[in-house]
C-alpha positions in Angstrom: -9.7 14.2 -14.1 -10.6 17.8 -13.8 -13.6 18.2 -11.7 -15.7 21.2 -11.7 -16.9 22.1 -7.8 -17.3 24.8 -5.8 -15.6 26.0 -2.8 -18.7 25.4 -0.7 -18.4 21.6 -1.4 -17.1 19.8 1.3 -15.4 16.0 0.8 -18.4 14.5 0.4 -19.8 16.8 -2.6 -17.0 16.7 -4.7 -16.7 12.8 -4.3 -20.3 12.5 -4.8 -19.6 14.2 -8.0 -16.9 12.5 -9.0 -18.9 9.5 -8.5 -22.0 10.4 -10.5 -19.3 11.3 -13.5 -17.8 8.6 -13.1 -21.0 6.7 -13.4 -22.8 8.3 -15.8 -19.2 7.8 -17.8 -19.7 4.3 -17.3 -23.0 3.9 -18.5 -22.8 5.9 -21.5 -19.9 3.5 -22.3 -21.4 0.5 -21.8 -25.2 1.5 -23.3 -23.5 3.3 -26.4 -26.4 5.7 -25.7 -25.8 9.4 -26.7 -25.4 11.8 -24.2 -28.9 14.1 -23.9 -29.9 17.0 -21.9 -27.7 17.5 -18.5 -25.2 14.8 -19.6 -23.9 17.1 -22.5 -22.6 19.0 -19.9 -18.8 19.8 -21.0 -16.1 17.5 -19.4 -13.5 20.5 -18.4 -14.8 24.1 -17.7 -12.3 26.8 -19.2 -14.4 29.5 -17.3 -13.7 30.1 -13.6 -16.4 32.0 -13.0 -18.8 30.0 -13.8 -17.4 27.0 -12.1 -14.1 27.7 -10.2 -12.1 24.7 -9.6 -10.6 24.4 -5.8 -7.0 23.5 -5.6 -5.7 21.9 -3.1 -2.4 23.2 -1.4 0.8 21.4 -1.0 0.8 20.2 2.8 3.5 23.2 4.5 6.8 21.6 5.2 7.5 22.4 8.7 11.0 24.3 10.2 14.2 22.3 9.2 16.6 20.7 11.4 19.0 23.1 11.1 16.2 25.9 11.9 15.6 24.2 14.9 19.2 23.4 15.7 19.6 26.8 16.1 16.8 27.6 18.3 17.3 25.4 20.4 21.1 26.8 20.7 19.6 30.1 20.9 17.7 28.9 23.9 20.6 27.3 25.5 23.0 30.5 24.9 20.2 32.1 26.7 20.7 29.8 30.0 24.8 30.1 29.6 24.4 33.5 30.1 22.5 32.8 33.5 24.7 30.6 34.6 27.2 32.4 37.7 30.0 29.4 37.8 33.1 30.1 34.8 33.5 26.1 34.7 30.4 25.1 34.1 29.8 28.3 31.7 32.5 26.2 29.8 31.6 22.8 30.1 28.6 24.1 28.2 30.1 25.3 25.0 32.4 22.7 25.2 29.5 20.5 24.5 28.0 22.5 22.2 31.2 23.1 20.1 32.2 19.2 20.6 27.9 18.4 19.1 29.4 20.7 16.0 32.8 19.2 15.2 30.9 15.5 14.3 30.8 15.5 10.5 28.5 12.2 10.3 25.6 10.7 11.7 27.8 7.4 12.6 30.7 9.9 14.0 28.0 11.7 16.3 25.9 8.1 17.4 29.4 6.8 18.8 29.8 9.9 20.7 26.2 10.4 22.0 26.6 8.6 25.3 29.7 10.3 26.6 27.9 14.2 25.2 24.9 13.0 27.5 26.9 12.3 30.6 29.0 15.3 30.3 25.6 16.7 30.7 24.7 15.3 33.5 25.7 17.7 36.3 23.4 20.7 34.5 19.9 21.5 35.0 17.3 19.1 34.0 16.4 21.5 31.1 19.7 22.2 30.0 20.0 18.5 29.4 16.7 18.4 27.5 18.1 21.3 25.5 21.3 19.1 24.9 19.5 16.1 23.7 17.2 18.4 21.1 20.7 19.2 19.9 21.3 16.0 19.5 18.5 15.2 17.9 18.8 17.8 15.1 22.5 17.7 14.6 21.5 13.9 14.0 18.7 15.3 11.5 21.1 17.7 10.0 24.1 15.2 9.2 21.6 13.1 7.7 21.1 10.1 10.3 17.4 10.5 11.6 
């Protein structure tokens, strides 16, 4: 049902329109009275400017995983870099090139535990960094 309202009405307008119409439908039905005065009123307005009809937008989808995924790597590339020690530079995108090679959901899950104690020597938010990998490259291979 197309319902004629301004962008001034809140909620409670429009619904209190729709409810009056839907009444006022009702009662015309059920009376078989003919409509008269303000109930002639017609049902769809093809002008705009007289009555513009608010739309309501699509809720925005937020970033995808694999948007995210590579933020996050972003961020941890940006930690590597700070990090002084060759091994541990290298433990690091060991992980995060061992995260990439899972091709499933199942694959990565069976993994998951031995990815999170390889990070265990690193910095508390290196290893949160880490798990948001995880957590994404879950999303990405489809396994939520």
């Amino acid at each position: 049902m197309r319902l004629p309202c301004y962008e001034s009405d809140g909620p409670d307008g429009v619904e209190a329109k729709a409810r009056r119409r839907l009444i006022r439908d009702l009662w015309l039905t059920i009376s078989g009275e003919e409509p008269t005065g303000e109930m002639m009123e017609p049902e769809e307005s093809d002008s705009f400017s007289e009555r513009p009809i608010t739309m309501l937008d699509e809720p925005a989808q937020g970033p995808s995983a694999a948007g995210l995924y590579e933020s996050v790597k972003n961020e941890v590339r940006d930690i590597y870099n700070a990090i002084k020690d060759k091994s541990e530079r290298q433990a690091v995108v060991d992980l995060v090139q061992g995260l990439e090679k899972f091709e499933t959901s199942q694959d990565l899950a069976e993994h998951e535990a031995e990815l999170l104690a390889a990070a265990d020597p690193f910095s508390q938010r290196l290893r949160q960094l880490l798990v948001e990998l995880i957590q994404y490259r879950r999303q990405i291979l489809g396994g939520e």
